[in-house]
C-alpha positions in Angstrom: -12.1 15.9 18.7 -12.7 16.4 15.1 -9.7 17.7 12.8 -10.2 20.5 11.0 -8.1 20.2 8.1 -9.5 19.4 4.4 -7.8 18.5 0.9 -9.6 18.4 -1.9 -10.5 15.9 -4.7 -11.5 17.4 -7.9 -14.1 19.5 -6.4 -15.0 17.5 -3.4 -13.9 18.4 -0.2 -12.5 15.9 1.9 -11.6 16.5 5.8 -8.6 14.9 7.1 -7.9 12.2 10.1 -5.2 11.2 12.1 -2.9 7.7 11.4 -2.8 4.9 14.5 0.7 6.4 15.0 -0.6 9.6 16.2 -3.2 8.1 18.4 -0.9 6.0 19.6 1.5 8.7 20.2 -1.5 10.6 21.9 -2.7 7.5 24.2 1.0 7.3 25.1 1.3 11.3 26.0 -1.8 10.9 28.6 -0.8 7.6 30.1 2.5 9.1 30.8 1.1 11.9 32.5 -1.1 9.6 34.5 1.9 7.2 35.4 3.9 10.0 36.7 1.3 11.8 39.1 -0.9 13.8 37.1 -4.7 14.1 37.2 -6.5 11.8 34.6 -6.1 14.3 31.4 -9.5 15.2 29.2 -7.4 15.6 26.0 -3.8 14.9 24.7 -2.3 17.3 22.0 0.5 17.1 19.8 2.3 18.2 16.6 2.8 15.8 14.1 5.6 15.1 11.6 4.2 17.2 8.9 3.9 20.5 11.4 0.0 20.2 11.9 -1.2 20.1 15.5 -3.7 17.3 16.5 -5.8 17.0 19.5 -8.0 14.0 20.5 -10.5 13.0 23.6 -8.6 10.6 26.0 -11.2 7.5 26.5 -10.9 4.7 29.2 -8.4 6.1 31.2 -6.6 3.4 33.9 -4.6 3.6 36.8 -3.3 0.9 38.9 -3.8 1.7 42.8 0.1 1.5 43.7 0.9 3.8 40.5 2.8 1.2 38.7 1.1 1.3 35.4 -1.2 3.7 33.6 -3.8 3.2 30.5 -5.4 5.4 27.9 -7.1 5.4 24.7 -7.6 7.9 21.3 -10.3 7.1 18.9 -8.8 6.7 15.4 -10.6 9.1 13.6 -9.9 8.5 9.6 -11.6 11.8 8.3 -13.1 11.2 5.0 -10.9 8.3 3.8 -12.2 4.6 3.3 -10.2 3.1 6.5 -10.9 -0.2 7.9 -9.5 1.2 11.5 -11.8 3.7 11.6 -13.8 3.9 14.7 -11.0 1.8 16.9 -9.7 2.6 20.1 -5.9 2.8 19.9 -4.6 2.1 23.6 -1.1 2.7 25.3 0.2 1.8 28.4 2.6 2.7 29.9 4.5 1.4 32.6 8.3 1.2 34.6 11.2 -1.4 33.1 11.4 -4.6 35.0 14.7 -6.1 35.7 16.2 -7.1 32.3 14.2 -4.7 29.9 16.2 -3.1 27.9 15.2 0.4 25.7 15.6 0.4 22.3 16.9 3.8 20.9 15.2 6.9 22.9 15.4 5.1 26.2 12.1 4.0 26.1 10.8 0.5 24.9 8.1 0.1 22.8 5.6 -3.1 22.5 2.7 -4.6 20.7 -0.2 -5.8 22.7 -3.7 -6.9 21.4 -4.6 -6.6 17.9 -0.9 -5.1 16.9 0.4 -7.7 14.9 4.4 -9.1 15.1 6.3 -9.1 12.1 6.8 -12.6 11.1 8.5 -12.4 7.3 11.4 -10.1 6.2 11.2 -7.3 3.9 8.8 -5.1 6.1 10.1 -1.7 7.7 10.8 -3.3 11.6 12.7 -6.8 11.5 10.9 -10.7 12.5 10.1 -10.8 15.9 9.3 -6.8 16.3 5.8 -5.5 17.1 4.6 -4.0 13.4 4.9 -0.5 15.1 6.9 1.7 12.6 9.4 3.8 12.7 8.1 7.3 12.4 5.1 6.3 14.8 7.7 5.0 17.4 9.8 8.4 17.1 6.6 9.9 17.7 5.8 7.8 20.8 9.3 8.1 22.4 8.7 12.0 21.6 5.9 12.1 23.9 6.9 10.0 26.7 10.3 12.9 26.7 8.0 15.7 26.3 5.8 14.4 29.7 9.3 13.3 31.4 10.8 17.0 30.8 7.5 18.7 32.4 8.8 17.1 35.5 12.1 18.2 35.3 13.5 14.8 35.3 13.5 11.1 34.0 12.3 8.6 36.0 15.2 6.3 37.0 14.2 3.2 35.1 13.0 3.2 31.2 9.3 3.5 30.1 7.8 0.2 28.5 4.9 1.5 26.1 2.5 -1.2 25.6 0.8 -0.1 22.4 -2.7 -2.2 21.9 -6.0 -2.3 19.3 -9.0 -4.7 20.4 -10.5 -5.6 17.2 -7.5 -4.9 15.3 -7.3 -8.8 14.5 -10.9 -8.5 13.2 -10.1 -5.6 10.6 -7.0 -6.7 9.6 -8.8 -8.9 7.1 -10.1 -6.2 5.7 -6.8 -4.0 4.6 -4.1 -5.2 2.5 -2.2 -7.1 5.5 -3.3 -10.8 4.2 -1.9 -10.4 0.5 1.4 -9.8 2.7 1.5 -12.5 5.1 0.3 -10.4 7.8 -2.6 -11.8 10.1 -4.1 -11.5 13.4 -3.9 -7.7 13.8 -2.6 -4.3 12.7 0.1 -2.4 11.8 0.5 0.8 13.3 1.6 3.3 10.5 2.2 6.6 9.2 4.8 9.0 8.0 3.2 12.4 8.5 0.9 11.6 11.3 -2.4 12.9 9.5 -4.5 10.8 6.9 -5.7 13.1 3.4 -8.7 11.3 2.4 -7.4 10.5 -1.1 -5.5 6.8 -0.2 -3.2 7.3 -3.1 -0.2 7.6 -1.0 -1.2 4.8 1.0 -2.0 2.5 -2.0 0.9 3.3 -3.5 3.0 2.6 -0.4 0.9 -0.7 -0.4 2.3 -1.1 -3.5 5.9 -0.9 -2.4 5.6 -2.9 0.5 5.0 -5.8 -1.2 7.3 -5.5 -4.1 10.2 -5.0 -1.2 9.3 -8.1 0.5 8.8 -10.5 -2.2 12.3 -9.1 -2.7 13.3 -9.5 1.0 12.1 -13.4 0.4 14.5 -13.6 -2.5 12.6 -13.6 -5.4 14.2 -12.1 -8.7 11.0 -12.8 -11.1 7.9 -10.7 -10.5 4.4 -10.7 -12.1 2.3 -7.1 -12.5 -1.0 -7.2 -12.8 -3.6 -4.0 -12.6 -6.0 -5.7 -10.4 -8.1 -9.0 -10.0 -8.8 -10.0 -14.0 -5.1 -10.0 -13.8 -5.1 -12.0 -11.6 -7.4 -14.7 -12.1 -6.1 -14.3 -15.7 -2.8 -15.9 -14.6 -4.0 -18.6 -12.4 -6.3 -19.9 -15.1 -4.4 -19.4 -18.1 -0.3 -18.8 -17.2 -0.3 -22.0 -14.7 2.9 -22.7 -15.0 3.8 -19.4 -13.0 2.5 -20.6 -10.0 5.5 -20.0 -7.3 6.6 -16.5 -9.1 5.5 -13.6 -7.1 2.2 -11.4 -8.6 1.5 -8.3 -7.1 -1.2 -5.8 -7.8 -0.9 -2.4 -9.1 -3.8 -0.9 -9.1 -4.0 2.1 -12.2 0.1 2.8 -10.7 1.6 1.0 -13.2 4.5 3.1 -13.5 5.3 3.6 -10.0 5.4 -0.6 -9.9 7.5 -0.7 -12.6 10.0 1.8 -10.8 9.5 -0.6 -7.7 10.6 -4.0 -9.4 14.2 -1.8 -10.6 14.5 -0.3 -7.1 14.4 -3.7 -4.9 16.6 -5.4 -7.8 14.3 -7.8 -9.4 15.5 -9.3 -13.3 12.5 -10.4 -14.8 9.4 -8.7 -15.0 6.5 -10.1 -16.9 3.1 -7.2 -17.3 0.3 -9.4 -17.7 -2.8 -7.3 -17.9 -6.5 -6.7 -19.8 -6.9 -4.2 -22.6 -8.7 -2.0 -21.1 -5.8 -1.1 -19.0 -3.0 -1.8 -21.1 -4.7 -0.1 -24.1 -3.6 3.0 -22.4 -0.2 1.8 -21.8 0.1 1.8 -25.6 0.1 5.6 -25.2 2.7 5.9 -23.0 0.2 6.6 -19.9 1.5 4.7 -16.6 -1.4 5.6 -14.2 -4.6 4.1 -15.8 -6.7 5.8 -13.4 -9.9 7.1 -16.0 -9.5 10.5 -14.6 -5.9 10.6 -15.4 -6.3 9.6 -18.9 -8.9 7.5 -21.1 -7.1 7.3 -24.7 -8.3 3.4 -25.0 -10.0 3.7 -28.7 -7.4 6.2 -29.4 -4.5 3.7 -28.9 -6.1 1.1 -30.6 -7.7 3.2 -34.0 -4.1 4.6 -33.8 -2.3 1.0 -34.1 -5.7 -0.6 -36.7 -4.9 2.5 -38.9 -1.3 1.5 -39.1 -2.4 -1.6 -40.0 -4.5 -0.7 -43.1 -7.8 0.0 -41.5 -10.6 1.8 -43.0 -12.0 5.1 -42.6 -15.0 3.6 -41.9 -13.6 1.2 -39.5 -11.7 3.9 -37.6 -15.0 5.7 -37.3 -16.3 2.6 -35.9 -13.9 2.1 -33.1 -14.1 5.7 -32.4 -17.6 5.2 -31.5 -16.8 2.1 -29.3 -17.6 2.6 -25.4 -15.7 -0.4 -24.5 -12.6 -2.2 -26.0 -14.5 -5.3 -26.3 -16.3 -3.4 -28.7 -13.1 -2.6 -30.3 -12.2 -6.0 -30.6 -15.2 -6.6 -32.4 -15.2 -4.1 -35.1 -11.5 -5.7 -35.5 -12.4 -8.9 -36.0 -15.4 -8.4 -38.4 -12.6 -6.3 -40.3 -9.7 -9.3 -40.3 -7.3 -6.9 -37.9 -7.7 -8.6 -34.6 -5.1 -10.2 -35.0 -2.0 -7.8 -36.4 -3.9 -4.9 -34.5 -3.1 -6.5 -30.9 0.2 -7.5 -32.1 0.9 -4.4 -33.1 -0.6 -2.9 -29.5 1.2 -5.0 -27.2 4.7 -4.7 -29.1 3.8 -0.7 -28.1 2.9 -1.7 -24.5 6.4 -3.4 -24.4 8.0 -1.1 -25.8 7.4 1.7 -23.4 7.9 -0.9 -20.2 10.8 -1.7 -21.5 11.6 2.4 -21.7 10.5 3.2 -17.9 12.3 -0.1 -16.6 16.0 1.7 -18.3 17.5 -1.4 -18.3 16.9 -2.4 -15.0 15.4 -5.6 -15.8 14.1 -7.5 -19.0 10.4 -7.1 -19.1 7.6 -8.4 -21.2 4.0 -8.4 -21.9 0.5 -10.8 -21.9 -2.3 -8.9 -23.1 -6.3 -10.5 -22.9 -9.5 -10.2 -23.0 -12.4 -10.9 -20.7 -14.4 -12.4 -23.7 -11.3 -13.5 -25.8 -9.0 -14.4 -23.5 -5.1 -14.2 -24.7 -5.1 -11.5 -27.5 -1.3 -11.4 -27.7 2.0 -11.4 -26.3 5.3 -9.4 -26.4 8.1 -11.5 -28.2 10.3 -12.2 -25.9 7.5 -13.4 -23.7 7.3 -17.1 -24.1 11.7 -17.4 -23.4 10.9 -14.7 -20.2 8.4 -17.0 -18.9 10.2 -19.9 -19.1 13.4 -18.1 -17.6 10.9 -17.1 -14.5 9.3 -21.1 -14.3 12.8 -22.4 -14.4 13.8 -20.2 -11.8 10.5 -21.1 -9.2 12.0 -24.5 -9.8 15.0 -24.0 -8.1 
């Protein structure tokens, strides 16, 4: 059943989904009911973490003749978000402990089954060797497998084994953020509130934290921000020497990386990013997003008039749609140069503020067209701290 519940973006209205913890959660309500005597149910309902009751069509419902096991599945429904598990069926069954099974907290154990993926590398929510189930959609599962056990007055005298399980889930795995994270051959099943807002901040930005807590969980005390992909392939082609220091992506969250790297205790942190982005950075803006804030020829006539520029050549900048543009009025003025020395020393400087001594930090600034434009001045000793440490 479609959920009714909306958030907005701007002006567009966006309606609301469910996570593959509360389908799971759901599948697992109906299931239970199935394995302990009731008629095959035509919906499950429940209220989520955040308060909000869902309800969802039961699908391929499964008994086995002596009662032993029982199977059904929820359709994840994503709303209006861009989710790759959209469409899925999210199965649970449920069964009785064998001999030698024993529950995790709640009484009830909880397992991953097709397309649920086992955690294989630290630093992620359930430990190596656990199904990738976590732990607000377990809570939620062991909720509903109580709720079913107290509508018949009693539990049953052996633990409930809840076999949690998405066909295809290998297939889309490869496309969410699982592979930059070491995760392959199926899903995770996630979410804190139980509903999906159509907006995939939150979710980006957990993204975001996952994998700065892991490459932390592996060890690593050096770490590499870049925005996105020019980043990126920026580094591989021009920084080689950092290959074996950890990169992840930010996205336009700079700040809330930043925050990240000083949380899970990492030393070093080297900003390597294009001007575009970083431009804005200059200006004390951590989330680059264009809606947020789009002071690019701002920050740069700012820092070219502090540098002896012209009237006439802030006017020019002003009128520049694209800081390649920039760059070239700069150049045909002699001010490339002390201009983006001048903007990255800026860009440093307010890293440097949001990091409150958590961590030294520097800054590589480029260009698609020019490639390296500048760099912080501690860079070059920070870079070969982090190379000497991927030595060792």
């Amino acid at each position: 059943m479609t959920l009714e519940r909306y958030v907005y973006a701007g002006t567009k209205r966006l309606r609301c989904g469910y996570t593959t913890g509360s389908c799971a959660a759901l599948a697992t309500q109906a299931a239970c009911r199935m394995l302990l005597g009731e008629p095959t149910p035509e919906r499950a309902s429940l209220v989520t973490p955040n308060g909000v009751r869902v309800e969802a069509d039961v699908l391929d419902a499964a008994r086995a003749i002596d009662g032993t096991w029982a199977r059904c599945a929820v359709r994840k429904d994503g709303g209006d978000d861009v989710d790759a598990t959209d469409g899925l069926l999210v199965y649970s069954e449920v069964r009785f402990a064998r001999e030698g099974e024993e529950p995790s907290a709640g009484g009830v154990v909880i397992l991953g089954g097709e397309g649920v993926v086992r955690v294989t590398r630290p630093g992620l929510e359930q430990p190596v060797g656990e199904a990738a189930i976590n732990s607000v959609p377990r809570t939620m599962i062991i909720e509903q497998v109580h709720v079913v056990c107290a509508g018949h007055d009693e539990r049953p005298e052996r633990p409930i084994v809840v076999t949690v399980s998405v066909p295809g889930g290998a297939e889309v795995a490869a496309r969410t953020f699982n592979p930059q994270l070491g995760i392959e051959g199926g899903i995770s099943i996630l979410g804190t509130t139980g509903i999906v807002e159509p907006r995939s901040v939150a979710a980006l930005v957990d993204s975001i934290e996952l994998e700065v807590r892991q490459r932390a969980a592996e060890g690593a005390r050096d770490l590499v921000i870049v925005p996105g992909n020019y980043g990126r392939d920026f580094v591989a082609a021009h920084l080689p020497q950092l290959e074996g220091v950890p990169l992840v992506s930010c996205s336009n969250y700079l700040g809330e990386a930043l925050d990240f790297a000083a949380r899970h205790g990492f030393e070093r942190v080297l900003l390597v990013g294009h001007i575009g982005k970083l431009a804005k950075v200059a200006a004390g803006v951590m989330n680059t997003h264009s809606r947020v804030a789009d002071c690019r020829c701002e920050a740069i006539c700012a820092h070219a008039a502090m540098a002896g520029a012209s009237q006439e050549v802030a006017h020019q900048i002003m009128a520049c749609a694209t800081t390649e543009a920039c760059l070239d009025v700069l150049d045909k003025a002699g001010l490339l140069a002390p201009v983006m020395a001048s903007l990255t020393a800026a860009i440093a400087d307010h890293v440097k503020r949001r990091a409150a001594g958590a961590y030294e930090s520097a800054v590589v600034l480029f260009s698609q067209v020019r490639g390296e434009l500048a760099r912080s001045a501690n860079a070059d000793a920070l870079i070969g701290r982090m190379v000497s440490g991927a030595r060792h």
